[in-house]
Biotite code that builds the C-alpha atoms (Angstrom):
import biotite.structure as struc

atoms = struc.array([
    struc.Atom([0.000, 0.000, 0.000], chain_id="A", res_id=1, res_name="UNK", atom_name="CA", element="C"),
    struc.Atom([2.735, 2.201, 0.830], chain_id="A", res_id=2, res_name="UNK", atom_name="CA", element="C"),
    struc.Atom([4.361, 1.480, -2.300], chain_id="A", res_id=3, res_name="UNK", atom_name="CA", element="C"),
    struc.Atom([1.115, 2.301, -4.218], chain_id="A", res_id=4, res_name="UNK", atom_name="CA", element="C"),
    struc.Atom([0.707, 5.443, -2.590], chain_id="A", res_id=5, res_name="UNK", atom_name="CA", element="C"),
    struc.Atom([4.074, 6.827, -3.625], chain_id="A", res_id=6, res_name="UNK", atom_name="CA", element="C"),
    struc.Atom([3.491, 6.051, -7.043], chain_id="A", res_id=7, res_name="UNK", atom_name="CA", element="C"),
    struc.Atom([0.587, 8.025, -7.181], chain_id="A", res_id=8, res_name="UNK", atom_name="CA", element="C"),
    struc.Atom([2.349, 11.180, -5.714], chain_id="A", res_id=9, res_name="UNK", atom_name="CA", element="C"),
    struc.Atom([5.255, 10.846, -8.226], chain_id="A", res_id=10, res_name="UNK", atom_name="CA", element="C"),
    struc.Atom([2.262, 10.539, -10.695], chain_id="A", res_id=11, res_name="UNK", atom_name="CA", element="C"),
    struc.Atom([0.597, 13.393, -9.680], chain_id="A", res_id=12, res_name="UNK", atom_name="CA", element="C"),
    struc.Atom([3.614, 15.421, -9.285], chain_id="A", res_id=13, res_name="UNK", atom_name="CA", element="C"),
    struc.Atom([5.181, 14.728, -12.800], chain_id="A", res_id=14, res_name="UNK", atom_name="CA", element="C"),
    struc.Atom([1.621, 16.135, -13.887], chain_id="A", res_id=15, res_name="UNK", atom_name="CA", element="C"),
    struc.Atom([1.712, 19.063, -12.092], chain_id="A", res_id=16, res_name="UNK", atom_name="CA", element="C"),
    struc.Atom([5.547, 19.599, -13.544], chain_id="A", res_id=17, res_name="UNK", atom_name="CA", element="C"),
    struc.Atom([4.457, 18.853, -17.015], chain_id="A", res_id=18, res_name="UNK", atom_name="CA", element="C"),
    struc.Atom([1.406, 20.965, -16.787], chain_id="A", res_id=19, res_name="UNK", atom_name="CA", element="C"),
    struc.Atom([3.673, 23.778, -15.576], chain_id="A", res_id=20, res_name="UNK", atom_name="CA", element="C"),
    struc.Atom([5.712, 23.052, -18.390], chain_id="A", res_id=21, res_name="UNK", atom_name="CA", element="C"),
    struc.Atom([3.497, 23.642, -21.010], chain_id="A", res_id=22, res_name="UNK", atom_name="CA", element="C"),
    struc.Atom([2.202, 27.035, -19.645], chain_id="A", res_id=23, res_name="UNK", atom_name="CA", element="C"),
    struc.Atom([5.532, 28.344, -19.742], chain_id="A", res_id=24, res_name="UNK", atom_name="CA", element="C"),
    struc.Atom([6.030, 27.005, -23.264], chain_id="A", res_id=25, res_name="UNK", atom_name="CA", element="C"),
    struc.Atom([2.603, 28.498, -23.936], chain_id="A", res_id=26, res_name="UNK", atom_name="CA", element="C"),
    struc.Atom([3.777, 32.001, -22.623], chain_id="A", res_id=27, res_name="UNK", atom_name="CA", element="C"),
    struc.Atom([6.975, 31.594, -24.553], chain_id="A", res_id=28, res_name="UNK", atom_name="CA", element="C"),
    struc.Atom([5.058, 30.972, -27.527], chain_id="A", res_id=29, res_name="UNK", atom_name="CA", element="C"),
    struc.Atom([2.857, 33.760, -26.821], chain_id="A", res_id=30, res_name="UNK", atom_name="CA", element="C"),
    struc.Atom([5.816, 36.506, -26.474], chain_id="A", res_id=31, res_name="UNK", atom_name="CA", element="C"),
    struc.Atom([7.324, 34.955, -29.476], chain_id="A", res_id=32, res_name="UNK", atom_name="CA", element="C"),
    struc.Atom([4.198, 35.736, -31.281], chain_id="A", res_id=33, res_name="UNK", atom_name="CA", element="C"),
    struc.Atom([3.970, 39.402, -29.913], chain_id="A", res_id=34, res_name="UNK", atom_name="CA", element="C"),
    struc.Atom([7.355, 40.225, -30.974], chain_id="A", res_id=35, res_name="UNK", atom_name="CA", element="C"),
    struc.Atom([6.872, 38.935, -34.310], chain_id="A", res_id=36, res_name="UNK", atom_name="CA", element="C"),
    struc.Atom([3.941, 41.486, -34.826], chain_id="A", res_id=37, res_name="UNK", atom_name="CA", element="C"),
    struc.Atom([5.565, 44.270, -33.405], chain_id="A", res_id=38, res_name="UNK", atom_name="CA", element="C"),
    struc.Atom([8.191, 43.733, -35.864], chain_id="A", res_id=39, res_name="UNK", atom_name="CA", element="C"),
    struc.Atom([6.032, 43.261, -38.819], chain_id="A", res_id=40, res_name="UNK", atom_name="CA", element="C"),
    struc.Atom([4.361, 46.376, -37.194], chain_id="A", res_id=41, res_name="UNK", atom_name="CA", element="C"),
    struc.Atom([7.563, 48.517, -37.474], chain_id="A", res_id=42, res_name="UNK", atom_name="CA", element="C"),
    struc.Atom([8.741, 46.840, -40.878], chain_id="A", res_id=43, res_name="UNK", atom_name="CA", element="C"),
    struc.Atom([5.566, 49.019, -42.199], chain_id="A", res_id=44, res_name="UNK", atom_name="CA", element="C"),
    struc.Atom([5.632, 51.722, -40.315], chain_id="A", res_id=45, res_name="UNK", atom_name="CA", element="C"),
    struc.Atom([5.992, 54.376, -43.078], chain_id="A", res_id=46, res_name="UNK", atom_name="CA", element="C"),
    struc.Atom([2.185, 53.243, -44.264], chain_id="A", res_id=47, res_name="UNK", atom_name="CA", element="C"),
    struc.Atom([-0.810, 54.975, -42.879], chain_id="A", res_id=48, res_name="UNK", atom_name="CA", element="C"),
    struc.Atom([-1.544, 54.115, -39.534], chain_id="A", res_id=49, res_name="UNK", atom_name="CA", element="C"),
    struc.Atom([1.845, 52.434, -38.519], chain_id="A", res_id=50, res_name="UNK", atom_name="CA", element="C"),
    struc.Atom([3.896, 52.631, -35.746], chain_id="A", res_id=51, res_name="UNK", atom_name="CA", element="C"),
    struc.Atom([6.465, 54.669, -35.798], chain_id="A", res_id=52, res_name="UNK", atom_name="CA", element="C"),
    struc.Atom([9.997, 52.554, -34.716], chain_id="A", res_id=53, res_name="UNK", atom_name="CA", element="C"),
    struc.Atom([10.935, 55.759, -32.374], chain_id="A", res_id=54, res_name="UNK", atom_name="CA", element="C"),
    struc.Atom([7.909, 54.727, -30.329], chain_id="A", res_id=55, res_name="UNK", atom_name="CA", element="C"),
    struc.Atom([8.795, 51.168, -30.162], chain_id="A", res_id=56, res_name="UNK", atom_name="CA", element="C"),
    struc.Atom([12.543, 51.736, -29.706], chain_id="A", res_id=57, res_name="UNK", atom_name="CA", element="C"),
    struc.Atom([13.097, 54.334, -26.984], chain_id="A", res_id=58, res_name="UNK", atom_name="CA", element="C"),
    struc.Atom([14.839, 52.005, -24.723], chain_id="A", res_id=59, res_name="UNK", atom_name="CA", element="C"),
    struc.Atom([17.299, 50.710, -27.782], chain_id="A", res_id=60, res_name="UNK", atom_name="CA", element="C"),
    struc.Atom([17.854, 53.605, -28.761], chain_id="A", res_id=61, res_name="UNK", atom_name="CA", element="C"),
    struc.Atom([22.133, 53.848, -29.550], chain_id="A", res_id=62, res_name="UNK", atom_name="CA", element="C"),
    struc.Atom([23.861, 55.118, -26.569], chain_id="A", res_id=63, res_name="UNK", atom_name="CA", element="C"),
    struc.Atom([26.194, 58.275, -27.218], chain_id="A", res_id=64, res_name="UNK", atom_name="CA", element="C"),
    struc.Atom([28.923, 60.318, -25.673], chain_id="A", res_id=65, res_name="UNK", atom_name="CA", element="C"),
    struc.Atom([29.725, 63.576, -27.019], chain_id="A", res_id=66, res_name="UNK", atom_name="CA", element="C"),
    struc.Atom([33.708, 64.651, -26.196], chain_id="A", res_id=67, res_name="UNK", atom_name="CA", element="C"),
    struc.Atom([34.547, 68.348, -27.485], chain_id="A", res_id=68, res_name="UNK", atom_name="CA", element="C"),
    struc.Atom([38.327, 69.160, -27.323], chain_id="A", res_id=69, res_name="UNK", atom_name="CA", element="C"),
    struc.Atom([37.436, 72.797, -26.846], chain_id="A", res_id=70, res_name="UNK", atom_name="CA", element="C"),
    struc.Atom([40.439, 74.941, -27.744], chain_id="A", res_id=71, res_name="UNK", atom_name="CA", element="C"),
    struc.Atom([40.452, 72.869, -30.901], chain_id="A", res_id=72, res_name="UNK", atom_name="CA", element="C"),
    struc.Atom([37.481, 73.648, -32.179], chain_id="A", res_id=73, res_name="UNK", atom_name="CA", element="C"),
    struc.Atom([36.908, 77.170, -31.181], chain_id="A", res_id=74, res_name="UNK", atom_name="CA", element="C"),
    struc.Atom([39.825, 78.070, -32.375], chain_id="A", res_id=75, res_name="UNK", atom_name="CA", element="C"),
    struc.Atom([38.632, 76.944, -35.904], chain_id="A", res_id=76, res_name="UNK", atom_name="CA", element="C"),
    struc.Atom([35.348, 78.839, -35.452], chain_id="A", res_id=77, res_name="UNK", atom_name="CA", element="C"),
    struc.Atom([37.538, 82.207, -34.480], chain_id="A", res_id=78, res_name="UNK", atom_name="CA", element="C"),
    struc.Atom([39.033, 81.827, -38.096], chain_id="A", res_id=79, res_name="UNK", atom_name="CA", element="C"),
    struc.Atom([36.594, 81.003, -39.427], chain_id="A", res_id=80, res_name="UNK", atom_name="CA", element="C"),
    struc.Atom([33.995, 84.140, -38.145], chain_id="A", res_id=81, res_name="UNK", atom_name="CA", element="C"),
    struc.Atom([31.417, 81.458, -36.892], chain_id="A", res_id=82, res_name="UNK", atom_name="CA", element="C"),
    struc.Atom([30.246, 81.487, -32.994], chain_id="A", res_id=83, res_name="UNK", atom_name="CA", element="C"),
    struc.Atom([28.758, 77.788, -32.385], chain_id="A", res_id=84, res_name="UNK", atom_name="CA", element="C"),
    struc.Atom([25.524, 77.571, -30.095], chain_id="A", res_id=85, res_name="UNK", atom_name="CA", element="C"),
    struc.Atom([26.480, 73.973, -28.295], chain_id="A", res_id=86, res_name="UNK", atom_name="CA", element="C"),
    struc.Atom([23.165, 73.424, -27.432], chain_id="A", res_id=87, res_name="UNK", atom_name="CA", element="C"),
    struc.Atom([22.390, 72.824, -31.113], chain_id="A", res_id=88, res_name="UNK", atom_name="CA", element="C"),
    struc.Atom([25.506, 71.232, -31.890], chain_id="A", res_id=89, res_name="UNK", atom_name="CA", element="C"),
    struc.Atom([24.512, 68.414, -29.056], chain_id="A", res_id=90, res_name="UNK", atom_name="CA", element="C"),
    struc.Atom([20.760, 68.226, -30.047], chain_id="A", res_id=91, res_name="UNK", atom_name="CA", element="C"),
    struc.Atom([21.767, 67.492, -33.948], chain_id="A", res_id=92, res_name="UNK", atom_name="CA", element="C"),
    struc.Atom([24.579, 64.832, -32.942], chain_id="A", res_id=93, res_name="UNK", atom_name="CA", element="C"),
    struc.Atom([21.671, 62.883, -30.322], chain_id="A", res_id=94, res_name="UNK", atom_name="CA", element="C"),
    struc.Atom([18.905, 63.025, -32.588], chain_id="A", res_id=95, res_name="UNK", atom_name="CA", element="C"),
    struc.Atom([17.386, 59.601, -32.495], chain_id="A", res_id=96, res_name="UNK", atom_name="CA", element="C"),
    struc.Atom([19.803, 58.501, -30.018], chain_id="A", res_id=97, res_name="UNK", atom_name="CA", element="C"),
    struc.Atom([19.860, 58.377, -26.080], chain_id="A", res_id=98, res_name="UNK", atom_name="CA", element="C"),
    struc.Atom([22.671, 61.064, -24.945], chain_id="A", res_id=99, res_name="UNK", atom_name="CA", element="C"),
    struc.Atom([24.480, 59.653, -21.906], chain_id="A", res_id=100, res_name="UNK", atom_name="CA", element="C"),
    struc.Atom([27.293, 61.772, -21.515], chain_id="A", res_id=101, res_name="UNK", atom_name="CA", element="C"),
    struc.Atom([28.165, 65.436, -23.075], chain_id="A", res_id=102, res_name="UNK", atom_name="CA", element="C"),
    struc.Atom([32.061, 66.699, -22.157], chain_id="A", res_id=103, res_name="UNK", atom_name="CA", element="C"),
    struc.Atom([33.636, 69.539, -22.963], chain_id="A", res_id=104, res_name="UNK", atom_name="CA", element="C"),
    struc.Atom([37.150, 70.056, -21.728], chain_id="A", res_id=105, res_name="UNK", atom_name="CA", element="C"),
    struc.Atom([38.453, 73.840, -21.772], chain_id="A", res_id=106, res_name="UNK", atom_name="CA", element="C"),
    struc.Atom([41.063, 75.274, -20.509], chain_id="A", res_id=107, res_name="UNK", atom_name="CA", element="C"),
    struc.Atom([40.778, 78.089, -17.570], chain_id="A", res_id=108, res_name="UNK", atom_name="CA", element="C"),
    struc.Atom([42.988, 80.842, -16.149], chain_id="A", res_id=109, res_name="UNK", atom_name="CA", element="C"),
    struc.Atom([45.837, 80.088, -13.773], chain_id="A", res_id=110, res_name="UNK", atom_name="CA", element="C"),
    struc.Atom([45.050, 83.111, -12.304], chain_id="A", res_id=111, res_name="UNK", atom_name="CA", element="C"),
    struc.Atom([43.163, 81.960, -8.875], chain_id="A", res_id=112, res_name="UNK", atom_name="CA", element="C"),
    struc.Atom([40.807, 85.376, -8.643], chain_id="A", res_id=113, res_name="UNK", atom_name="CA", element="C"),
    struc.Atom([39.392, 84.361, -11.665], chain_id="A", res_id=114, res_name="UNK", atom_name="CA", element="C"),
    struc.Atom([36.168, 82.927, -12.179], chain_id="A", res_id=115, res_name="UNK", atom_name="CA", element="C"),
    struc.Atom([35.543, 80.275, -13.993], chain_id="A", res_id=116, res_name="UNK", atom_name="CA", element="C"),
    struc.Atom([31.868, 81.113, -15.378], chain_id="A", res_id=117, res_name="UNK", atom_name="CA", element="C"),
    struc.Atom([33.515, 84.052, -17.153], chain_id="A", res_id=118, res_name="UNK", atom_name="CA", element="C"),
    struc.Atom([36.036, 81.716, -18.769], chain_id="A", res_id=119, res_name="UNK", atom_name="CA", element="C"),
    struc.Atom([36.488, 82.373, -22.977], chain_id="A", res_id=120, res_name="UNK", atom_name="CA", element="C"),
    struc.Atom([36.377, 78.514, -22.887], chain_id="A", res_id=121, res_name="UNK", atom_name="CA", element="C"),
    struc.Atom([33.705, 77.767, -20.715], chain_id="A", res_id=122, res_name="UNK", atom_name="CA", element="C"),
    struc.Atom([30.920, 79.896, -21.527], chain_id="A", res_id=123, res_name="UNK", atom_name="CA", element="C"),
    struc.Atom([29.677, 78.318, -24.469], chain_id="A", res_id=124, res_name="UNK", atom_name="CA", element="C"),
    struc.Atom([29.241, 75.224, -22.648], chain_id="A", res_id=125, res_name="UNK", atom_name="CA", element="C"),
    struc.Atom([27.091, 76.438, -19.826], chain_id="A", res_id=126, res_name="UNK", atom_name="CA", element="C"),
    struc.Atom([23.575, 75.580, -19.331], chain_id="A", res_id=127, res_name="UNK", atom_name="CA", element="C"),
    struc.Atom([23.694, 73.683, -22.591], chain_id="A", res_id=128, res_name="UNK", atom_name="CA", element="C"),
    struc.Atom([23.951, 69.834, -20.419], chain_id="A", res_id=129, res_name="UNK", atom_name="CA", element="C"),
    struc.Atom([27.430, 69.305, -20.840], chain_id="A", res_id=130, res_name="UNK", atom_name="CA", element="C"),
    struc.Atom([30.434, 67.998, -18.545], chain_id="A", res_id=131, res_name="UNK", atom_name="CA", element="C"),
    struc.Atom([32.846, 71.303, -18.112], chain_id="A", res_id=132, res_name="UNK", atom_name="CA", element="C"),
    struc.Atom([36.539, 69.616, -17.412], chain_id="A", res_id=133, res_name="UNK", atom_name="CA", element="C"),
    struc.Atom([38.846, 72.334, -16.758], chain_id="A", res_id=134, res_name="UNK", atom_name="CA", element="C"),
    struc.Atom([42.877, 72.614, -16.168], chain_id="A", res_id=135, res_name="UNK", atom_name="CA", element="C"),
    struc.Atom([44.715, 75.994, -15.670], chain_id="A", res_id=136, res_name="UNK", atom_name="CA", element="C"),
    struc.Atom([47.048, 77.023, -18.653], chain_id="A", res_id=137, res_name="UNK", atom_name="CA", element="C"),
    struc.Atom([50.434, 76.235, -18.107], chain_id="A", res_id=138, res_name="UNK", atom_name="CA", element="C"),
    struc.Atom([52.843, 78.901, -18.679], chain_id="A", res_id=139, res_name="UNK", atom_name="CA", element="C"),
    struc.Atom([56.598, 78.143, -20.275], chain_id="A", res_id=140, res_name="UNK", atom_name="CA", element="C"),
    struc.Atom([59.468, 80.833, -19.839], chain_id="A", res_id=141, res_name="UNK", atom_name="CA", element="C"),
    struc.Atom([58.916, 81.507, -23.598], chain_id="A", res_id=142, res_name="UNK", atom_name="CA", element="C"),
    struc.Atom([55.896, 83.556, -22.727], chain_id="A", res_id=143, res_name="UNK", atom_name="CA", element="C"),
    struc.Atom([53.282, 80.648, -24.367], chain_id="A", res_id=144, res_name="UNK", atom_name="CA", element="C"),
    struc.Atom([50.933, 79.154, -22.563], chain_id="A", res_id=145, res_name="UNK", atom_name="CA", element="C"),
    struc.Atom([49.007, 75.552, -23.103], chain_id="A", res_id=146, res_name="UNK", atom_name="CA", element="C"),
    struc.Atom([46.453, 73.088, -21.893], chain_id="A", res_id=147, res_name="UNK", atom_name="CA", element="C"),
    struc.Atom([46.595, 69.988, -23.099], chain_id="A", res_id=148, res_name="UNK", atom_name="CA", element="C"),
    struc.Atom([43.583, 67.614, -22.615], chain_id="A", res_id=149, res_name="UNK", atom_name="CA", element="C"),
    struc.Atom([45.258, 64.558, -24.357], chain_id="A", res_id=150, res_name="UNK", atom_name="CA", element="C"),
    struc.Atom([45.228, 61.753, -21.546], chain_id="A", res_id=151, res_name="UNK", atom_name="CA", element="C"),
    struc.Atom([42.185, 63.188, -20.001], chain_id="A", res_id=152, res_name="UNK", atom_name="CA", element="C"),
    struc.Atom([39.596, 62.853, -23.087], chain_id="A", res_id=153, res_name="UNK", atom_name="CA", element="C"),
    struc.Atom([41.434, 59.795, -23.862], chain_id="A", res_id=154, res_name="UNK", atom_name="CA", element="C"),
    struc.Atom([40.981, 58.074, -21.014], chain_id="A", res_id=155, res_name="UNK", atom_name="CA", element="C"),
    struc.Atom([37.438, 59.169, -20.356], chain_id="A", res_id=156, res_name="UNK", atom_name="CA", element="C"),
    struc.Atom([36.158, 57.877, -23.812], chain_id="A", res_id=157, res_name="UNK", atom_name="CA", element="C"),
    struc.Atom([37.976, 54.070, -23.115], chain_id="A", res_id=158, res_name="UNK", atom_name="CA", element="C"),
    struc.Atom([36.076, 54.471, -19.795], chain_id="A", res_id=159, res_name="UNK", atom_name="CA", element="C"),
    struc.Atom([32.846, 54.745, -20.644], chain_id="A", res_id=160, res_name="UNK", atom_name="CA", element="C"),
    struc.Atom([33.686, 52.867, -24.376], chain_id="A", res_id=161, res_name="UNK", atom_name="CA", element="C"),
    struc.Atom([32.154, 49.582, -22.947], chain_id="A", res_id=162, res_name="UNK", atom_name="CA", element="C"),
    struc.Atom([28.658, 51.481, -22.121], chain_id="A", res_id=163, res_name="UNK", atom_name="CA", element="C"),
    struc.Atom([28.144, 53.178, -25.384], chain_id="A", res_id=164, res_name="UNK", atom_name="CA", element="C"),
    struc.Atom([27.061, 52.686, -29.022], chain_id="A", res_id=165, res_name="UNK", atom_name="CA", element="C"),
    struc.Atom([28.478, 55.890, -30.622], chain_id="A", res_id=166, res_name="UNK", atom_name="CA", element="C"),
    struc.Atom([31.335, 57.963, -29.793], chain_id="A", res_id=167, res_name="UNK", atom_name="CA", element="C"),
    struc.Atom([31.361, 61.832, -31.279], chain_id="A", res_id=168, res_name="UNK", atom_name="CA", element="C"),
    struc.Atom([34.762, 62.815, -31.333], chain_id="A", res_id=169, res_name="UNK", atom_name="CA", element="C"),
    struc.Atom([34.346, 66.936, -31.810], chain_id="A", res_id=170, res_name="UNK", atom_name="CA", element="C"),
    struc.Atom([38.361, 67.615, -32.408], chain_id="A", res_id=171, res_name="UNK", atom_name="CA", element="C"),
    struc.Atom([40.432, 67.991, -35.839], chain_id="A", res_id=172, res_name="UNK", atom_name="CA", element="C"),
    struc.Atom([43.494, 66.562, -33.582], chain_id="A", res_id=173, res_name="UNK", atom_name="CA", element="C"),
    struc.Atom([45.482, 63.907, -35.607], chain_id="A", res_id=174, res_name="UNK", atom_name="CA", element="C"),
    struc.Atom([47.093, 62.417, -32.189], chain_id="A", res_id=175, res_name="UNK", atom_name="CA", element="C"),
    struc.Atom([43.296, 61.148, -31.744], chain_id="A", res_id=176, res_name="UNK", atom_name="CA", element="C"),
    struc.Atom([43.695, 58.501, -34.359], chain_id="A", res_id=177, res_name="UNK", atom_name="CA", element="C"),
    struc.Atom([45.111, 55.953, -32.423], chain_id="A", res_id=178, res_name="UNK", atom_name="CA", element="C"),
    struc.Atom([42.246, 56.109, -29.754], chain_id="A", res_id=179, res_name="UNK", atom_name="CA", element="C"),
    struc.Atom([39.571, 56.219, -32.713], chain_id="A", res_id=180, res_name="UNK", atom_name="CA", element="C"),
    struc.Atom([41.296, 53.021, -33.542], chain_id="A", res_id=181, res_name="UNK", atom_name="CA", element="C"),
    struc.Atom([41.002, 50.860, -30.271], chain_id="A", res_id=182, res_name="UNK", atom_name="CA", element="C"),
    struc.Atom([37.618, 52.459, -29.834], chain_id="A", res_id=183, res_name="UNK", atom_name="CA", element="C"),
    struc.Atom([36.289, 51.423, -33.015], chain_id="A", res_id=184, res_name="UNK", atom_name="CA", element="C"),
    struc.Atom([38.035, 47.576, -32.602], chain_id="A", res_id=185, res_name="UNK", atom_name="CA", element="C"),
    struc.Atom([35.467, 47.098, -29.735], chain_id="A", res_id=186, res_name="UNK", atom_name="CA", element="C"),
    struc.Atom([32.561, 47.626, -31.461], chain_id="A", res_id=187, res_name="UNK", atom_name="CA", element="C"),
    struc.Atom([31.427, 51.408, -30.979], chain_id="A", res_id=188, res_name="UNK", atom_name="CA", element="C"),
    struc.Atom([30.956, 53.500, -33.753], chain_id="A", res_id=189, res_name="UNK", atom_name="CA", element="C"),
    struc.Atom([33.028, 56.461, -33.994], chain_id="A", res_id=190, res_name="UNK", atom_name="CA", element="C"),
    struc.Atom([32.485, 60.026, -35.359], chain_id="A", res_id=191, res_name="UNK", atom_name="CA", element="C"),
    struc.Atom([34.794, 62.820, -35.962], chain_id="A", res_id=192, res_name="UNK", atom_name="CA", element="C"),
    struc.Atom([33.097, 65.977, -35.324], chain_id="A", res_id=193, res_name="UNK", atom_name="CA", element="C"),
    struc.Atom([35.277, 69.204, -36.415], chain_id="A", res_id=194, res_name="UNK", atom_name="CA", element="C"),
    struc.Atom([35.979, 71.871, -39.127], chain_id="A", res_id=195, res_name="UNK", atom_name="CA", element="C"),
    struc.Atom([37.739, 70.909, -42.360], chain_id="A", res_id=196, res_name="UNK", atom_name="CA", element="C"),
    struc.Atom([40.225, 72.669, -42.770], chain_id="A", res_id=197, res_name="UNK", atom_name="CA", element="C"),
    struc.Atom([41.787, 71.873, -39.055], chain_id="A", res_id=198, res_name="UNK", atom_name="CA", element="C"),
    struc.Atom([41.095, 68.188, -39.513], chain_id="A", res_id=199, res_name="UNK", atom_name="CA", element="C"),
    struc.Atom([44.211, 66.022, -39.631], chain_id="A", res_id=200, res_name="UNK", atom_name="CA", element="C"),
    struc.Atom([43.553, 63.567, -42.580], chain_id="A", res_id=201, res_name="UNK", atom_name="CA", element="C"),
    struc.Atom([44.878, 60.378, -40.793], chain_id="A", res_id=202, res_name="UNK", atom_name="CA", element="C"),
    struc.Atom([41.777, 61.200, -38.114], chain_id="A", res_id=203, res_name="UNK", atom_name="CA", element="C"),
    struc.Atom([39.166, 61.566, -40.956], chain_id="A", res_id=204, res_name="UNK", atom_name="CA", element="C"),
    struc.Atom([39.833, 58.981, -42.517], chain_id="A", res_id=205, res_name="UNK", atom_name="CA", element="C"),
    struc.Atom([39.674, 56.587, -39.798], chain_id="A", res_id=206, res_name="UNK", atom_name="CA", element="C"),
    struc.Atom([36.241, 57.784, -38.315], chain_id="A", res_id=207, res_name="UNK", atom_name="CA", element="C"),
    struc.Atom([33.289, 56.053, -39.525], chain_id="A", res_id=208, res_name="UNK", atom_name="CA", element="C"),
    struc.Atom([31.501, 59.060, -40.101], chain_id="A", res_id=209, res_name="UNK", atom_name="CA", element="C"),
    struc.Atom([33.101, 62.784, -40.631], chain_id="A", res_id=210, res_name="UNK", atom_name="CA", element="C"),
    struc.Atom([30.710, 65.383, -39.764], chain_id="A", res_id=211, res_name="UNK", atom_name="CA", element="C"),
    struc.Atom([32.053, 69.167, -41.131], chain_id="A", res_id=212, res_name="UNK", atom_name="CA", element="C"),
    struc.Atom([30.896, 71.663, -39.123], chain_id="A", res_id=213, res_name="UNK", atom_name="CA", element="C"),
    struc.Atom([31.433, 74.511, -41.907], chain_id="A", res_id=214, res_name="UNK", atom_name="CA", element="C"),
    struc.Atom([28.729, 72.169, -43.926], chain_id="A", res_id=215, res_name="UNK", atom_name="CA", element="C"),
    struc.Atom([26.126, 73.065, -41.239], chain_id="A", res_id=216, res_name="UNK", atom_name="CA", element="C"),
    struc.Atom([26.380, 76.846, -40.338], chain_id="A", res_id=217, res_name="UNK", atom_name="CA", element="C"),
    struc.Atom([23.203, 77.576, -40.277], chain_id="A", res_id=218, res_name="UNK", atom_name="CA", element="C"),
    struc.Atom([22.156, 75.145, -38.211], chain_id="A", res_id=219, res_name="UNK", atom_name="CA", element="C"),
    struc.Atom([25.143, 75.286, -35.389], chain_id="A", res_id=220, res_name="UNK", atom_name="CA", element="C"),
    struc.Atom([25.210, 78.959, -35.291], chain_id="A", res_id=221, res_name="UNK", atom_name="CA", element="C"),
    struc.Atom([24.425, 80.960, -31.989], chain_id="A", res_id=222, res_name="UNK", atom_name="CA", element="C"),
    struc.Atom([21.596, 83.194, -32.581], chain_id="A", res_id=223, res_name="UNK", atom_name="CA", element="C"),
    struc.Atom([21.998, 87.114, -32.339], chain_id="A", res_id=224, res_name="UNK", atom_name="CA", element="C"),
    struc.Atom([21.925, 88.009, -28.711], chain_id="A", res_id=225, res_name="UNK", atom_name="CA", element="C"),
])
């Protein structure tokens, strides 16, 4: 009898397992089936009453980093008689895209009275979202001064390389090739954002996409204040 009576609770246990089973198979089946239409639903969402992928898509959305070498790029601008609203410059660059990270790294004044919302380099960067990574100039006997962001950018774009889709580069600086290299070998699309006539041509040509800022005046320029 005892033996008889264990049966029958393995029995009904392997029923309740294979019952269980089968409604997670069923759910499986029935998420499968979802996804399928809410592909076929984006595959067609350019007809009339579609969905439009941004909707379905928010959360996949590539992840970018914007990383503006500051003095490079203004310094391009000054030449070239264009002041750049940042603001813009970040909107155009995200567009369709989840922004995690804007940084812009400008030089300041050694002078320690100064303040550094006043900066030449930091105001067009303020209250437009980004990052503001500052060092004081360094002054050489010569009389020059300098402030170079090198190692800094660098080693902020291999940080945050893993967590991102797309990197835009906003520099003309050839030394940057190397690091578009080794950021580009693990996957993450790279963009060099800058002015063409200051763009070294070993860092063009080894960005997947080359965005000229001269191309889009009217849409980067600072309006009249």
């Amino acid at each position: 009898m005892a033996a008889e009576a264990a049966g029958l609770d393995l029995t009904a246990l392997l029923t309740r397992q294979n019952a269980l089973l089968e409604s997670l198979i069923g759910v499986q089946e029935r998420n499968s089936a979802l996804l399928a239409d809410l592909a076929g639903r984006v595959s067609s969402s350019r007809e009339p009453g579609g969905i439009a992928p941004a909707e379905l898509t928010v959360g996949l959305r590539p992840r970018l980093a914007i990383f503006v070498d500051v003095p490079n790029v203004l310094y391009a601008a000054e030449r070239s008689g264009i002041e750049l609203d940042w603001g813009k410059i970040a909107d155009f660059l995200s567009e369709g895209r989840t922004l995690v990270r804007a940084m812009a790294y400008a030089p300041i004044s050694d002078d320690p009275n100064a303040r550094m919302e006043n900066e030449r380099f930091v105001v067009p960067f303020v209250d437009h979202g980004y990052r503001i990574v500052t060092k004081p100039l360094k002054r050489f006997s010569g009389g020059g001064v300098k402030a170079n962001f090198d190692v800094e950018l660098a080693l902020d774009i291999l940080t945050l390389a893993d967590r991102l889709d797309v990197v835009a580069l906003v520099s003309g600086d050839g030394d940057f090739r190397r690091l578009v290299e080794i950021v580009a070998s693990r996957g993450v699309r790279v963009e060099v954002v800058a002015f063409g006539q200051s763009t070294a041509a070993d860092l063009r040509a080894v960005a997947d996409r080359y965005i000229d800022i001269a191309a889009y005046v009217p849409e980067f320029s600072a309006s009249p204040k």
